[in-house]
C-alpha positions as CSV (number, residue, x, y, z in Angstrom):
1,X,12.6,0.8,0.4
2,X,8.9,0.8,1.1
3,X,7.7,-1.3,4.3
4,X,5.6,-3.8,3.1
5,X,2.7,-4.5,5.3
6,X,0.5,-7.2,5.0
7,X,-3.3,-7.6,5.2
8,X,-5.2,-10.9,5.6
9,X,-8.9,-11.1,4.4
10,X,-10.9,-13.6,5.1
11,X,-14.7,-13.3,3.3
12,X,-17.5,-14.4,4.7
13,X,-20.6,-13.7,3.5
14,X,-23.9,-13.3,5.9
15,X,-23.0,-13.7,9.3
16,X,-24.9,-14.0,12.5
17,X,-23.8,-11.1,14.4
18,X,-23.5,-12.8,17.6
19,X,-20.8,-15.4,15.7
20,X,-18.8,-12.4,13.8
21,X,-18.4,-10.6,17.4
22,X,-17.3,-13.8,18.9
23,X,-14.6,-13.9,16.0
24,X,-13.7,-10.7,16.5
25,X,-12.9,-10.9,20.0
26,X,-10.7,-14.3,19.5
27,X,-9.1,-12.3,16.4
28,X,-8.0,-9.0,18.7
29,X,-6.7,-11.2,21.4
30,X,-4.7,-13.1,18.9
31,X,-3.7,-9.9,16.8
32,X,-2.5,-8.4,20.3
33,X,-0.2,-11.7,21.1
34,X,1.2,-11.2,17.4
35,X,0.0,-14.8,16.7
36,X,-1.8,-13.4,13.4
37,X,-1.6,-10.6,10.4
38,X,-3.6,-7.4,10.4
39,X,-7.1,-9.1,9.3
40,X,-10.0,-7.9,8.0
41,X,-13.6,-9.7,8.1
42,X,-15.9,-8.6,4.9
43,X,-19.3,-10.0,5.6
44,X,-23.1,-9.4,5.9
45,X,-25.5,-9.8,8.8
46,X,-29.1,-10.8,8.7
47,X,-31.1,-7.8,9.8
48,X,-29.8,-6.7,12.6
49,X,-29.5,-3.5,15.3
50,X,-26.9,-2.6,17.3
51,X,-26.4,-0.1,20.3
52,X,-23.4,1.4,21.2
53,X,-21.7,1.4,24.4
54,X,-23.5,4.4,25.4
55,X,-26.8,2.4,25.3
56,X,-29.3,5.2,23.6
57,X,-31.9,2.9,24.1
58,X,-34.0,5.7,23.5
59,X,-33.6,6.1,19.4
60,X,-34.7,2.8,19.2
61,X,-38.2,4.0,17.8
62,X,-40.2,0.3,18.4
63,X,-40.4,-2.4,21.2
64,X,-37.4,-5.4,21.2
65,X,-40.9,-7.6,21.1
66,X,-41.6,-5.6,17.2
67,X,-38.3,-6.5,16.4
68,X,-38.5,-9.8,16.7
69,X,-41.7,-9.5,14.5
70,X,-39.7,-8.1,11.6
71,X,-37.1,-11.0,11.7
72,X,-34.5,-8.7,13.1
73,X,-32.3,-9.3,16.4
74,X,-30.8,-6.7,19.1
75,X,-27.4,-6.1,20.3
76,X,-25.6,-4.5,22.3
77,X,-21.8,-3.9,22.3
78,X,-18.9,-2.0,22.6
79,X,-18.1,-0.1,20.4
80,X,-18.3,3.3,19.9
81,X,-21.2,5.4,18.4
82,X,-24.9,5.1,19.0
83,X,-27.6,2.8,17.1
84,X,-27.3,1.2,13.5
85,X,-28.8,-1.3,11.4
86,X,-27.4,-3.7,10.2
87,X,-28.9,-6.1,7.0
88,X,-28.5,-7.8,3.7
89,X,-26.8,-6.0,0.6
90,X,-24.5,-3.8,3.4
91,X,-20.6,-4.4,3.0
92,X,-19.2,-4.6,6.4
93,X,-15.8,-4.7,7.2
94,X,-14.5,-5.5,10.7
95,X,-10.5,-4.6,10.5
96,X,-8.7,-6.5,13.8
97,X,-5.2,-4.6,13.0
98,X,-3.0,-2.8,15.1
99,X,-2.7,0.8,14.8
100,X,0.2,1.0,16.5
101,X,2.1,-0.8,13.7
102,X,0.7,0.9,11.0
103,X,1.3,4.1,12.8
104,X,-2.3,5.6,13.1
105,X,-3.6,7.0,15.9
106,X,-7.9,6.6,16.6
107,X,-9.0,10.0,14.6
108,X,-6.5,9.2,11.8
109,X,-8.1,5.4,11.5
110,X,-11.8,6.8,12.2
111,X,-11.1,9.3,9.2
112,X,-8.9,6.4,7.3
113,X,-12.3,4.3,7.5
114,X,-14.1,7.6,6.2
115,X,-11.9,8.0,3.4
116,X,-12.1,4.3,2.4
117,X,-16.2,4.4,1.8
118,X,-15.8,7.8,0.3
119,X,-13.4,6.3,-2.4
120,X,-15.7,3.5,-2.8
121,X,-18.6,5.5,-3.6
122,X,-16.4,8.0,-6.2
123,X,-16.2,4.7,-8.1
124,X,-19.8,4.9,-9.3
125,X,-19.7,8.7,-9.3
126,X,-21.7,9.1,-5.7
127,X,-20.2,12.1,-3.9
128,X,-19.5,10.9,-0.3
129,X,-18.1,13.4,2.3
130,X,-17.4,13.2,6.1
131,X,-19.8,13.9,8.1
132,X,-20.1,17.7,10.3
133,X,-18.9,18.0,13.7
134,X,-20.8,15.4,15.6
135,X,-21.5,13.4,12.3
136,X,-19.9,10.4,12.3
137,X,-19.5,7.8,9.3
138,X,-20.0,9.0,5.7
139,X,-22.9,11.5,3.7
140,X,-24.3,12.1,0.5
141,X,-25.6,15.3,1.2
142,X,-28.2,15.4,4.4
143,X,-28.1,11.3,4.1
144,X,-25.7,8.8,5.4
145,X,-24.4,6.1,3.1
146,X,-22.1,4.5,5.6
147,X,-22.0,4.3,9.5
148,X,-18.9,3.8,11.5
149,X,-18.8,2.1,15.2
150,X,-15.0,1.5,16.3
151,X,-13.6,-0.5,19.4
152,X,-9.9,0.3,20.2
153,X,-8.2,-1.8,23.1
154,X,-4.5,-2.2,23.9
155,X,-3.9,-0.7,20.4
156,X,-5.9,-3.3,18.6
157,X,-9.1,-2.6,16.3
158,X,-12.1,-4.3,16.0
159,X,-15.8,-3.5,14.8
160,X,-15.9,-1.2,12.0
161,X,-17.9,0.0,9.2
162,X,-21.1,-0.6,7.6
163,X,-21.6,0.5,3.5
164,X,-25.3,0.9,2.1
165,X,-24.9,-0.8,-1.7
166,X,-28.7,-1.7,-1.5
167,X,-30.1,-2.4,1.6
168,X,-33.6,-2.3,2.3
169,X,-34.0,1.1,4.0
170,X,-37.5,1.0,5.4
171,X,-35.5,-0.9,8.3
172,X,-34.0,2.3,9.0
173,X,-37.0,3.6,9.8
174,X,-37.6,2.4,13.5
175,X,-34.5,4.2,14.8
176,X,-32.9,7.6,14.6
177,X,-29.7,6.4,12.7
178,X,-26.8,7.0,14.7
179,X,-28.6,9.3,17.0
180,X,-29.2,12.1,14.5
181,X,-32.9,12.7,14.2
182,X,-32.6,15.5,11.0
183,X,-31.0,13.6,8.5
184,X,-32.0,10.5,6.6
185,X,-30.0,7.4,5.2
186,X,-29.6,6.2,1.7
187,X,-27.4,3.4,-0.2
188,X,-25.6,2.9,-3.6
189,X,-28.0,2.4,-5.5
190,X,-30.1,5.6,-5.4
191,X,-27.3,7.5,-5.6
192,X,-25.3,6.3,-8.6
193,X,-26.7,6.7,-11.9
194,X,-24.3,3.7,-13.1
195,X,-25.5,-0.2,-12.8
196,X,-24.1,-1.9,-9.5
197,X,-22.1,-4.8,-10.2
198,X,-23.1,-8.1,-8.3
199,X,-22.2,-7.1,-4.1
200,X,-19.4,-9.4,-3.7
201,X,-17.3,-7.0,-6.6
202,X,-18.3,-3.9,-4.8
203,X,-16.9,-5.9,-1.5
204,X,-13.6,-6.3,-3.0
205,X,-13.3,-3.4,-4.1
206,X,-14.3,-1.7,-0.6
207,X,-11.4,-4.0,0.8
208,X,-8.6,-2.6,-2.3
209,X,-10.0,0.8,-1.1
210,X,-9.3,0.3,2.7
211,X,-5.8,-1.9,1.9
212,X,-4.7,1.4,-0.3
213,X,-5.7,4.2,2.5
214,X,-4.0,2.4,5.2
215,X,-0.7,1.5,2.7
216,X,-1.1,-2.7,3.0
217,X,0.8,-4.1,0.2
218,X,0.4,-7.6,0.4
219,X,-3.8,-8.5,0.7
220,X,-4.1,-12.4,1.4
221,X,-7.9,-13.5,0.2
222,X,-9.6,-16.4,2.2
């Protein structure tokens, strides 16, 4: 008899970033406790960057003061990887589940997280791959389509990953993406050939893609 597992997804829409961390971190320590379901948030933020835990303050390309400028805010947290933007027409997905229930250990869920945007993108005949050694997130050839930043504690996930459908990319521009200075970024829309439905599909379809790879079989919507 299969062991059902259930997932419980509550959608958001465009979220300030400091409000979705403060979620998060309420979420994990309530997750840990067993007071709630494996959960997934699936939102947007307005534009935003954020810097790992390994504060590479150094592939930020402009001043703080030029952010602020654009309309776009700074933040650092803890998660892992190096600096990422973060903006409108991205489907994020912050999963606070525990690992240790669903029996995968950090590579397996980093790779779990890769495989998810990689099916994602095979749905409009974009052909994702994992990035090289050092490479982290997701690649359509030399460019990255999705970024990944994961925080593990106690067994407990939280942060996540970031899918381009059709964010404005010139934001991209005043950082070296993840740290890697050769390679460039892209998004969805240049590299399908087939017209995007409206962002909230392609949303719920990155969630049925993530609830499949990890084996949830009951998804709650909120």
């Amino acid at each position: 008899m299969k062991l059902q597992r259930n997932l419980e997804v509550l959608k958001m829409g465009v979220v300030n970033y400091v409000e979705a961390l403060k979620l998060q971190e309420r979420l994990a320590a309530e997750r840990k406790a067993g007071k709630i379901p494996d959960t997934v948030l699936s939102l947007q933020h307005p534009p935003t960057y954020t810097i790992g835990k390994r504060r590479t303050y150094h592939n930020l390309l402009v001043s703080e003061d030029d952010l602020k400028k654009m309309g776009a805010e700074l933040h650092c947290t803890e998660r892992g990887g190096d600096i990422t933007f973060h903006g409108p027409r991205q489907a994020i997905l912050y999963p606070i589940i525990s690992l240790r229930d669903i029996g995968f250990g950090a590579r397996n869920y980093v790779e779990g997280l890769e495989s998810t945007m990689i099916d994602l993108a095979s749905l409009y005949g974009a052909r994702a791959r994992p990035g090289n050694a050092c490479e982290t997130g997701v690649w359509v050839g030399n460019k990255k389509i999705g970024a990944i930043g994961v925080r593990i504690s106690s067994g407990i996930t939280s942060h996540g990953l970031a899918f381009n459908i059709d964010p404005d990319l010139n934001y991209f521009e005043h950082i070296v993406p993840c740290g890697i200075a050769d390679k460039g970024v892209t998004s969805l829309r240049i590299e399908s050939e087939m017209d995007l439905p409206p962002d909230e599909v392609i949303h719920e379809q990155l969630i049925n893609c993530f609830a499949k790879l990890f084996q949830f079989t009951d998804v709650k919507w909120k």
